[in-house]
MDAnalysis code that builds the backbone (N, CA, C; Angstrom):
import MDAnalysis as mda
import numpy as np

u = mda.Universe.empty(243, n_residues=81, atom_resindex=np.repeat(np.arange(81), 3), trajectory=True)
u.add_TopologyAttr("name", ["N", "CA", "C"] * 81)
u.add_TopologyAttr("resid", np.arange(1, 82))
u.add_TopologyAttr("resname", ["UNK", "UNK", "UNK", "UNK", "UNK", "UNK", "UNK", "UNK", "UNK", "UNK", "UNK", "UNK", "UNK", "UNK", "UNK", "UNK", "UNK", "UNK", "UNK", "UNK", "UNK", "UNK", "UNK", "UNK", "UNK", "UNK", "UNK", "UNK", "UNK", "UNK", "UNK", "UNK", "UNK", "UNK", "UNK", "UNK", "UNK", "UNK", "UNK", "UNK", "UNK", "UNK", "UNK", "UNK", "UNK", "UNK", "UNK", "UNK", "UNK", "UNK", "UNK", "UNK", "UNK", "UNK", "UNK", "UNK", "UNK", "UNK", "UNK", "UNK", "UNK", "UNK", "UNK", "UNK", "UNK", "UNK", "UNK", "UNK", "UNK", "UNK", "UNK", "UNK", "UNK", "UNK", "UNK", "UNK", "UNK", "UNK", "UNK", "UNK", "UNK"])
u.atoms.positions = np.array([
    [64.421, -31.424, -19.438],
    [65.014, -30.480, -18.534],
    [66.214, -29.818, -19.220],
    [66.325, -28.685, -19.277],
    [67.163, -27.546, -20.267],
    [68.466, -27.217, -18.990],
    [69.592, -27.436, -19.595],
    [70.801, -27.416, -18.580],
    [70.804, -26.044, -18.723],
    [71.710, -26.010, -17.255],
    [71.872, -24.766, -16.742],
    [73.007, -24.110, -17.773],
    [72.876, -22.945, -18.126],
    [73.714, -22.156, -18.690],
    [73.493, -22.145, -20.305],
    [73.146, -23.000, -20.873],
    [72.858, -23.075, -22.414],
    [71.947, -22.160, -22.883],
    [71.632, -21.689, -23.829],
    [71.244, -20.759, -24.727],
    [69.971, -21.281, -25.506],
    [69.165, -20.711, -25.212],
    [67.444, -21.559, -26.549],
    [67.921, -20.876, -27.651],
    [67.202, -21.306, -28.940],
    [67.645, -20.838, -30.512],
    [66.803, -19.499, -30.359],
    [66.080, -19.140, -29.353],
    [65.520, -17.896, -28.911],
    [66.411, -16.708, -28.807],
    [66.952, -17.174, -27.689],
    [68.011, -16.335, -26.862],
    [68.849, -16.167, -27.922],
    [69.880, -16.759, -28.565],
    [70.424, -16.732, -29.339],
    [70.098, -16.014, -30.583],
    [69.241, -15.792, -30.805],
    [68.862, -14.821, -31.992],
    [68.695, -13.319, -32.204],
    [68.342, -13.404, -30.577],
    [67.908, -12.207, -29.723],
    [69.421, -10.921, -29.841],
    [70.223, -12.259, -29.369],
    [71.674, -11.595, -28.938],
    [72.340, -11.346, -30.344],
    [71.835, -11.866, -31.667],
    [72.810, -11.930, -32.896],
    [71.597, -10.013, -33.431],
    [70.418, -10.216, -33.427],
    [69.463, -9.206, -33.746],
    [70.537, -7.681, -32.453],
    [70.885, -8.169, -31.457],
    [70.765, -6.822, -30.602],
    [72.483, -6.808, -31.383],
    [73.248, -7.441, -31.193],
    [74.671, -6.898, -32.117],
    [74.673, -6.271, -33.198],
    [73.384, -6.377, -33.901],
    [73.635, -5.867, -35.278],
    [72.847, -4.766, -35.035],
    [72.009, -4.780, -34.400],
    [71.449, -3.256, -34.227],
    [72.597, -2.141, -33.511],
    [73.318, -2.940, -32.542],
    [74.198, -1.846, -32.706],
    [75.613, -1.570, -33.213],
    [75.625, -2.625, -34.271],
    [76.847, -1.760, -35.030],
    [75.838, -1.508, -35.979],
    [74.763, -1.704, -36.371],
    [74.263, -0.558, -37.449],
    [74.092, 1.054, -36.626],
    [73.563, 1.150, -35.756],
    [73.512, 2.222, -35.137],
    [75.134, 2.845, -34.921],
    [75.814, 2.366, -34.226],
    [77.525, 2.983, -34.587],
    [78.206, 3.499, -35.926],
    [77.136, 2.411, -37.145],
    [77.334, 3.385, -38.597],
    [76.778, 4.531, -38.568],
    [75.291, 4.522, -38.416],
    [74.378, 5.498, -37.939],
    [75.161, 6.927, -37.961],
    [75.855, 6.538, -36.451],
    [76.306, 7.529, -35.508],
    [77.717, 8.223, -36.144],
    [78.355, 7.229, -36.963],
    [79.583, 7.774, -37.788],
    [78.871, 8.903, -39.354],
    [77.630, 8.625, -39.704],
    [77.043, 8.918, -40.883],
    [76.752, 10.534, -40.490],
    [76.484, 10.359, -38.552],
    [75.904, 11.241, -38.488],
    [76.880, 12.728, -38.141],
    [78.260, 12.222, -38.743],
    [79.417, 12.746, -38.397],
    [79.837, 13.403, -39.700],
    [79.781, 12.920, -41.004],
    [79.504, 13.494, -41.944],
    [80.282, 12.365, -43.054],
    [80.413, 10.983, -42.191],
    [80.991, 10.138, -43.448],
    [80.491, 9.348, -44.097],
    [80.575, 9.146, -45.072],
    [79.890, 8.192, -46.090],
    [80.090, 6.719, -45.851],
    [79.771, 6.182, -46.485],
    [79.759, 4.456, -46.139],
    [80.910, 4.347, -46.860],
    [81.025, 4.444, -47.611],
    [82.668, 3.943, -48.043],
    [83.536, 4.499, -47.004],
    [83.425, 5.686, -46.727],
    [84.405, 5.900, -45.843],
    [84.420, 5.464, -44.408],
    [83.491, 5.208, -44.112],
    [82.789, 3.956, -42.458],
    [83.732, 2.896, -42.834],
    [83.064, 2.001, -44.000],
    [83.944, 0.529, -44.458],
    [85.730, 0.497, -44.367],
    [86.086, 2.033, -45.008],
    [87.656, 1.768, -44.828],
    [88.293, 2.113, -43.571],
    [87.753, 2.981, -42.900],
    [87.958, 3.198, -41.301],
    [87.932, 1.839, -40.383],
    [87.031, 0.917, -41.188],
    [86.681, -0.410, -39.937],
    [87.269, -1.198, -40.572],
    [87.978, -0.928, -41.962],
    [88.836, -2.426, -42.716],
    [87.583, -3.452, -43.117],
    [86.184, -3.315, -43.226],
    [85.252, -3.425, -43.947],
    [84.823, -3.653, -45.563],
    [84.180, -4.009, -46.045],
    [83.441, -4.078, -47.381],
    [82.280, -2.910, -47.005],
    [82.640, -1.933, -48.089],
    [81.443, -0.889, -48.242],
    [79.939, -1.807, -48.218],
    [80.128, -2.691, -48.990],
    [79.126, -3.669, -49.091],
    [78.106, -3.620, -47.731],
    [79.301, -4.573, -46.252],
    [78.268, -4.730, -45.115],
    [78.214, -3.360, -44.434],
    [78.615, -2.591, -44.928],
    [78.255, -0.862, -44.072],
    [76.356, -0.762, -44.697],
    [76.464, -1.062, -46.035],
    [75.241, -0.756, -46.903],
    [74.374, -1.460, -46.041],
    [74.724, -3.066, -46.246],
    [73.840, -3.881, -45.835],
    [72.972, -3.619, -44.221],
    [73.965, -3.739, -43.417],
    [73.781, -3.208, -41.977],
    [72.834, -2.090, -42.070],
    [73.233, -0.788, -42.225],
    [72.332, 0.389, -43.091],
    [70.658, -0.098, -43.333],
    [70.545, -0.662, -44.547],
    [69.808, -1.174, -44.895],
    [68.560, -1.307, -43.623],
    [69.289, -2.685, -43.184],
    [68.338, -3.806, -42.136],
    [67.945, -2.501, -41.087],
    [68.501, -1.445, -40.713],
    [68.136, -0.538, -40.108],
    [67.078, 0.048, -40.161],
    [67.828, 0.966, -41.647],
    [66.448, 1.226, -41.979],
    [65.214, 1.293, -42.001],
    [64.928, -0.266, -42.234],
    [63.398, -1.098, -42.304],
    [63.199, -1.527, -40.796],
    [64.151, -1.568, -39.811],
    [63.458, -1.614, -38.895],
    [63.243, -0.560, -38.283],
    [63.722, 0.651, -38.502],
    [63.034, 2.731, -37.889],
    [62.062, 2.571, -39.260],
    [62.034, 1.816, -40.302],
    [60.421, 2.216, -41.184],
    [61.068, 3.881, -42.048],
    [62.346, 4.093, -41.605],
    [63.090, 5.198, -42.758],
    [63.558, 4.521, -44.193],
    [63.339, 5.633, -45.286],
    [63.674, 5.494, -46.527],
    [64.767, 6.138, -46.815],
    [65.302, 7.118, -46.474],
    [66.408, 7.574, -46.524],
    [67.692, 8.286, -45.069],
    [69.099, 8.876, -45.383],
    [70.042, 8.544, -43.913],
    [69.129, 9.696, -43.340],
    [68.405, 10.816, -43.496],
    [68.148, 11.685, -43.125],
    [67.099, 11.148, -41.628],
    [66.239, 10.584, -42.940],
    [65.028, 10.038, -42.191],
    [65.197, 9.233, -40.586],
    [66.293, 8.304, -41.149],
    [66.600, 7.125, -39.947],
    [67.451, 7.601, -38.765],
    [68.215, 9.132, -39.190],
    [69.041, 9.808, -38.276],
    [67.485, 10.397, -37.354],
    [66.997, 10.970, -38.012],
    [65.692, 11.502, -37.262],
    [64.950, 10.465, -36.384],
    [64.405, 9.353, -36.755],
    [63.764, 8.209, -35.922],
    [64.652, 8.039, -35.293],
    [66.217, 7.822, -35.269],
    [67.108, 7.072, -34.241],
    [67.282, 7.686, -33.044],
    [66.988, 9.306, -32.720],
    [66.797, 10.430, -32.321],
    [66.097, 10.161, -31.503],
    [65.052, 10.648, -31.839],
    [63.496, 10.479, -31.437],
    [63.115, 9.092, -30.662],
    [64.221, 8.042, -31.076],
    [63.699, 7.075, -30.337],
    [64.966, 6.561, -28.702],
    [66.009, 7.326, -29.258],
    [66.882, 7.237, -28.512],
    [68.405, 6.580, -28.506],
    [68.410, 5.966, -29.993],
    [69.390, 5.368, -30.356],
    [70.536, 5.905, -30.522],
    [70.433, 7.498, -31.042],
    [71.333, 8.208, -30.974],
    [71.430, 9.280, -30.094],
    [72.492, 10.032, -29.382],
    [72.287, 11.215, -28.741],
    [73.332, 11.974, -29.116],
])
């Protein structure tokens, strides 16, 4: 019997996957402003590094190869307006 209020390694993964989708999408949305990832990273006191990375995991999940592409799917799918 699973106590009330606790979290399955389900749930929990769910919620770490939906945070990162949207601060990748909030990079997204800054990219789509006209700044570069270095300049995202020093605005948030960041490593250019996890702007990339974040980026990245995006990416492959809109199935885009480049920012153009993933600004377009994020669009189209509703992530951005």
């Amino acid at each position: 019997m699973k106590r009330k209020g606790r979290r399955t390694r389900e749930q929990y993964i769910h919620d770490l996957q939906t945070l990162k989708m949207r601060r990748a999408v909030a990079f997204l949305e800054r990219m789509t402003d006209g700044y570069k990832q270095v300049q995202i990273a020093k605005q948030l006191s960041i490593e250019a590094s996890t702007v990339k990375a974040n980026l990245c995991w995006l990416y492959a999940r809109l199935g885009a190869r480049t920012n153009a592409q993933a600004v377009a799917i994020a669009f189209r799918k509703g992530l951005l307006k």
